[in-house]
C-alpha positions as CSV (number, residue, x, y, z in Angstrom):
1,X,223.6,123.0,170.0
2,X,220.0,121.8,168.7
3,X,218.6,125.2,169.3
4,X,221.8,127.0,167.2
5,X,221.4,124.4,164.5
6,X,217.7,125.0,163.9
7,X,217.8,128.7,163.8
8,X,220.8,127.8,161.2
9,X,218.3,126.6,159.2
10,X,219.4,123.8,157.4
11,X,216.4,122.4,155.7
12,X,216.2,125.9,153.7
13,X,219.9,125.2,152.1
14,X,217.8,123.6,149.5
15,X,216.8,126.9,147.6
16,X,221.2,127.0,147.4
17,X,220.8,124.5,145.1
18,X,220.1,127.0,142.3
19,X,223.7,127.8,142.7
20,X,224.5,124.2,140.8
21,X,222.2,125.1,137.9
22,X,224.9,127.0,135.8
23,X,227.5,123.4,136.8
24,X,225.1,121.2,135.3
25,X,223.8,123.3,132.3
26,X,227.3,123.8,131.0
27,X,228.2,120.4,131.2
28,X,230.5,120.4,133.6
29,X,229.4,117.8,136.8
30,X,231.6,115.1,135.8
31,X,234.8,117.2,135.9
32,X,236.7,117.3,139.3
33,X,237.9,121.4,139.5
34,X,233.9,122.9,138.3
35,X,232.7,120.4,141.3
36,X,234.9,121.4,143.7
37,X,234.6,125.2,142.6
38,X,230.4,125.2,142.6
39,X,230.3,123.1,145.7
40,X,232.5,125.7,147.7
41,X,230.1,128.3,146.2
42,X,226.9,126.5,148.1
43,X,228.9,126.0,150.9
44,X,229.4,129.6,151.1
45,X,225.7,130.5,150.8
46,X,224.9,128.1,152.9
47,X,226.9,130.1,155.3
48,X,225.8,133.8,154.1
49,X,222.5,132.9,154.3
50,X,222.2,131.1,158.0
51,X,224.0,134.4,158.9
52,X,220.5,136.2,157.0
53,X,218.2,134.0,158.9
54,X,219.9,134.8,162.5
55,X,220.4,138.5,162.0
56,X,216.6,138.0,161.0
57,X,215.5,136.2,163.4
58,X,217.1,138.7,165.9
59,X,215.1,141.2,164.4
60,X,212.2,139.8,164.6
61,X,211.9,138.0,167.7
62,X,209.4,140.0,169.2
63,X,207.0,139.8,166.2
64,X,207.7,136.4,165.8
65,X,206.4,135.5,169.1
66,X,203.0,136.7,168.0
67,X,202.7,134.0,165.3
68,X,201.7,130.4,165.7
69,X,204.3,129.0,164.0
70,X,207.4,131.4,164.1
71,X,207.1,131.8,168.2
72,X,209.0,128.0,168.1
73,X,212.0,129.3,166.3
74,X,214.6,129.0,168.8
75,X,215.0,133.0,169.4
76,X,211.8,134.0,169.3
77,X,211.6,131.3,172.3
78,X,214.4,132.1,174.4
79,X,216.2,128.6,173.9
80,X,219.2,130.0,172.0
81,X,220.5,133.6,173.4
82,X,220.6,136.9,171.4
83,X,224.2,137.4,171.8
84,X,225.2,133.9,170.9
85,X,223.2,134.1,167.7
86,X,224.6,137.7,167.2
87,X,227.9,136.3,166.8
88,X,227.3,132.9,164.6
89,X,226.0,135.1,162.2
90,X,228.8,137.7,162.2
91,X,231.4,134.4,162.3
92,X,228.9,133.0,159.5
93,X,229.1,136.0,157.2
94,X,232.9,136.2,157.7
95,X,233.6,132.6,156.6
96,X,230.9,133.3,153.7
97,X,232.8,135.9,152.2
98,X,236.4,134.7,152.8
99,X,235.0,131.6,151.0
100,X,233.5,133.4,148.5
101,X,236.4,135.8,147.2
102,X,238.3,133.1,147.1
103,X,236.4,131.1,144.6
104,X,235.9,134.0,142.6
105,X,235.9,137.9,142.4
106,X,232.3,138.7,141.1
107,X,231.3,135.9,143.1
108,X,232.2,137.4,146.0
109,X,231.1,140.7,145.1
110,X,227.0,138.4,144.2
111,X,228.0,137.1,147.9
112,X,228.1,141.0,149.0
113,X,224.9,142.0,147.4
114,X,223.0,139.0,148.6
115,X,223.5,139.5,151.9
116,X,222.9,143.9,151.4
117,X,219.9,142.7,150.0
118,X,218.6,140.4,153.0
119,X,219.5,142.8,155.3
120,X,218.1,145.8,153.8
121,X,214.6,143.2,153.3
122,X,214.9,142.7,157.1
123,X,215.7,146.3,158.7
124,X,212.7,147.5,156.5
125,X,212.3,146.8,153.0
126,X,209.9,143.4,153.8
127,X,207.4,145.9,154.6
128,X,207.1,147.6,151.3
129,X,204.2,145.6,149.2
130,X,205.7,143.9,146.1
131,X,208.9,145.1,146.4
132,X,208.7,142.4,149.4
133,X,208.5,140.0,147.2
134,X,211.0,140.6,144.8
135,X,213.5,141.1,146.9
136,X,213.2,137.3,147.7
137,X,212.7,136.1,144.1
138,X,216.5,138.2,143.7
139,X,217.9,135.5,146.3
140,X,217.1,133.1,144.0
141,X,218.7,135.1,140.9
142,X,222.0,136.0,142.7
143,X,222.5,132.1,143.4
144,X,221.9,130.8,139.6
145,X,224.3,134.1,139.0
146,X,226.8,133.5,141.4
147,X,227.1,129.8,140.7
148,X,227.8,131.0,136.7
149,X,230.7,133.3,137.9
150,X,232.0,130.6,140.1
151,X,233.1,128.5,137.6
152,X,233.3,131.2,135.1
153,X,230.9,130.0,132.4
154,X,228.0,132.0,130.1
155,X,224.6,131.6,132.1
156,X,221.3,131.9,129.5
157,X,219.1,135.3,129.8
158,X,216.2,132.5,129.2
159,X,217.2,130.5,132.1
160,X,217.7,133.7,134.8
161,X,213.8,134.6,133.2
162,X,212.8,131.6,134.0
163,X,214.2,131.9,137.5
164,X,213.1,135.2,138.2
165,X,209.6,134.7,137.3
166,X,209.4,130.9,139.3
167,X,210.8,132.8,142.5
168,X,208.4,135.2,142.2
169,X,205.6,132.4,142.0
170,X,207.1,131.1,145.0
171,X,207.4,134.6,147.0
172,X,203.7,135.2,146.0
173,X,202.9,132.0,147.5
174,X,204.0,132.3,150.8
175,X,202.7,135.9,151.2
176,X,198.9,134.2,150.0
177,X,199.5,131.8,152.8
178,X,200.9,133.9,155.6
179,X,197.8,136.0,154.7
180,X,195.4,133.0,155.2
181,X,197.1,131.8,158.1
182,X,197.4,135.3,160.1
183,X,193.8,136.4,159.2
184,X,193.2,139.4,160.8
185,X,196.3,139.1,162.6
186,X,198.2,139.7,159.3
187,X,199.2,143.4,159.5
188,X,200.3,143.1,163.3
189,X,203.2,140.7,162.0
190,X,204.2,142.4,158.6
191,X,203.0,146.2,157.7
192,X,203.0,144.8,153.9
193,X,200.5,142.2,154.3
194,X,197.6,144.8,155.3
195,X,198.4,145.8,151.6
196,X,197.7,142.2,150.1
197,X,194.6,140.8,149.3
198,X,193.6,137.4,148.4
199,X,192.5,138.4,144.9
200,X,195.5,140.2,144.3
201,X,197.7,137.3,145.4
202,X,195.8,134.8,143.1
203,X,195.7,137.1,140.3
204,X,200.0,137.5,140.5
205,X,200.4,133.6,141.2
206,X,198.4,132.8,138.5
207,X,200.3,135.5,136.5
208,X,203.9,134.0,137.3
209,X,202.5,130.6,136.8
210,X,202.1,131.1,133.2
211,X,205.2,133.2,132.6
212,X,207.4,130.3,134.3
213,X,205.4,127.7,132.2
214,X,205.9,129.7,128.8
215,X,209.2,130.7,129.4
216,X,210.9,127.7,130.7
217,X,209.5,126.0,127.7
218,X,210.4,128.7,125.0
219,X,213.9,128.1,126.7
220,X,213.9,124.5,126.0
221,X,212.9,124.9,122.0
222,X,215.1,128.0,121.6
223,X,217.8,127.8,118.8
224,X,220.3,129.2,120.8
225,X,220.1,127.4,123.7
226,X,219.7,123.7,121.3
227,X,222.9,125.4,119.7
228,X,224.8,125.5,123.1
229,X,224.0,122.6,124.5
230,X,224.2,120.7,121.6
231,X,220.7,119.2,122.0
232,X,217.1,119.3,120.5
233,X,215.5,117.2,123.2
234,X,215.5,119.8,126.3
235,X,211.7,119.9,125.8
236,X,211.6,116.4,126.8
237,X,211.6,118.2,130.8
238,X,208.5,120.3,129.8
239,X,206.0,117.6,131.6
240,X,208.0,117.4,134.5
241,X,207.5,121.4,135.1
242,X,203.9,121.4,134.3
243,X,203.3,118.3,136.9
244,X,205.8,120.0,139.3
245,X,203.8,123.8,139.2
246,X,200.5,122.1,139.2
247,X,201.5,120.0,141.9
248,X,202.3,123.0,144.4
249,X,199.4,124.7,143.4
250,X,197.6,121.9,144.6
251,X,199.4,121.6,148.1
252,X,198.9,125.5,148.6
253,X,195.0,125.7,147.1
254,X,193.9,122.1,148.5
255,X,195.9,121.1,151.5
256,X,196.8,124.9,152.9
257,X,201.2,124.9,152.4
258,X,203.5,126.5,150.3
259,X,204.0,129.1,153.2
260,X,207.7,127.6,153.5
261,X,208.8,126.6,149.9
262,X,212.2,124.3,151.5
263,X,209.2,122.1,153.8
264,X,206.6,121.8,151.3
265,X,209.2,120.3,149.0
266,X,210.9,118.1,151.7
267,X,207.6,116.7,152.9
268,X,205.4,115.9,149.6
269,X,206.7,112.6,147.6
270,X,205.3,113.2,144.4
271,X,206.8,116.9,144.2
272,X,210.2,115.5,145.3
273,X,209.5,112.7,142.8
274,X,208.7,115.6,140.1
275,X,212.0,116.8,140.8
276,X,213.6,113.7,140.2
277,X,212.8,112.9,137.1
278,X,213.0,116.3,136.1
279,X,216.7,116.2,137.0
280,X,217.2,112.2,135.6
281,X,215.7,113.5,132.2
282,X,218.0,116.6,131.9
283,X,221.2,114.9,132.6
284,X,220.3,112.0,129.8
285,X,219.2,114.9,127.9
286,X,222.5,116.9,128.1
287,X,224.7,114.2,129.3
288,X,223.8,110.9,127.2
C-alpha cells in the first residue's frame, strides 16, 4: 500500500486547492451546500489527477530511472507493479468523473479536458518547448474554473490572469531547475529541455514575475472587483504576494528548489507562513 499511495501523490493535492478560490471569493465558505459542493469538486481532482500522475508515471518509467530523483518513484523502481497502477488510475479517473458530473455539468465536462490535456502533455506534448509549459500553467486555470462552475458563481477575468500568469511562473521554474539539475543529462530525460536555456528561463520567470505582481494588484484596486465584493481593502494582501514571489525566488536562485512547487511550499516555514497571512487577511478583508 505505501508504494500505491506515494505514486498517488498526495503532497501534490495542494495545487487542488485552486479549486476553493472561486468558494471563498464569492463569499460563500460559511454556507453548508457551496462547502459541500466545492469540496466534492477537490475530491474529484484529487482523484483525476492521481489517475494523471500514474498513467504518467507508467509512461515514463524508463526515463525516470535515468534521473536522480524520479528513479525512487515507486514505478520507475519496481515497488508498485505496472498493471496494478494501470488499473488505480483507470478506477481513479472513473470515480473522478462520476463525481464530477454529478456536481455539475461543465464541471464535468473542465474534469474531461483536464485530464485530455495531461494525457496529451504526457503521450507527447511535454516535449514541445513552451507549449510544455503552458500546458501545466492550464491545470492550474481549469481548477480555479472548475471550482466556479461547481458552485455556479461568476469567477473574475482578473483573477484567472492572475492565475495563468503565476502558473506559468511556477512551470518556468521547475523547467530552470530540472535544467540545472540534469546538466548535460537534460535532453536524455525531456526532448524539450535541449531547447531551454538558462537565459531564456530567467528572462520568462522574471517576465511572469512582474505580470503576476501587476496584475494581482491591479485586481485588488479594480472598481469592479471593490464593486463585487463589496470591499476597498483587497489591496491590503498586496505585501503578502510580494514577500510570497520574492520568497520562492529566493529558494529557487539561493538554496537550488522550486523544481517541485507542492515540496517547496510544504517544507519552507516562512512561504507557508506567507500563505497564512495571506489567507487570514483576505477572509477579514472579505468576511469581517
Amino acid at each position: 500500500m505505501i508504494p500505491f499511495l506515494k505514486s498517488l501523490r498526495p503532497h501534490q493535492w495542494i495545487k487542488n486547492l485552486f479549486v476553493l478560490a472561486a468558494l471563498i471569493f464569492s463569499k460563500h465558505v460559511f454556507e453548508p451546500d457551496y462547502i459541500i459542493q466545492a469540496s466534492l469538486a477537490f475530491v474529484a481532482f484529487c482523484f483525476i489527477s492521481s489517475a494523471v500522475y500514474l498513467f504518467n508515471d507508467i509512461r515514463d518509467r524508463k526515463n525516470d530511472r535515468n534521473h536522480p530523483e524520479k528513479r525512487h518513484r515507486p514505478i520507475a523502481s519496481g515497488a508498485l507493479g505496472v498493471s496494478t497502477a494501470s488499473i488505480s488510475a483507470i478506477v481513479l479517473a472513473i470515480i473522478a468523473l462520476w463525481l464530477a458530473f454529478g456536481i455539475q455539468l461543465y464541471f464535468g465536462i473542465i474534469l474531461v479536458i483536464y485530464a485530455l490535456i495531461n494525457v496529451g502533455y504526457s503521450l507527447g506534448l511535454k516535449h514541445v518547448v513552451i507549449l510544455d509549459v503552458m500546458i501545466i500553467a492550464s491545470g492550474f486555470l481549469l481548477r480555479a474554473i472548475g471550482g466556479a462552475f461547481a458552485i455556479e458563481v461568476a469567477i473574475s477575468s482578473w483573477f484567472i490572469l492572475c492565475t495563468m500568469l503565476l502558473a506559468l511562473f511556477l512551470g518556468f521554474v521547475k523547467r530552470r531547475q530540472e535544467l540545472t539539475l540534469l546538466e548535460n543529462q537534460a535532453g536524455q530525460h525531456r526532448r524539450s529541455l535541449e531547447d531551454y536555456s538558462a537565459p531564456f528561463l530567467d528572462q520568462a520567470i522574471a517576465i511572469m514575475t512582474a505580470g503576476t505582481l501587476v496584475s494581482y494588484a491591479l485586481y485588488t484596486m479594480s472598481p469592479e472587483v471593490t464593486e463585487k465584493l463589496g470591499t476597498p481593502h483587497l489591496n491590503l494582501t498586496i505585501p503578502f504576494v510580494i514577500y510570497g514571489l520574492l520568497r520562492y525566488l529566493y529558494l529557487v536562485y539561493n538554496k537550488g528548489q522550486g523544481g517541485d512547487t507542492a515540496t517547496t511550499l510544504l517544507r519552507d516555514f516562512p512561504l507557508q507562513l506567507a500563505c497564512l497571512f495571506w489567507v487570514f487577511t483576505l477572509g477579514t478583508v472579505l468576511y469581517f
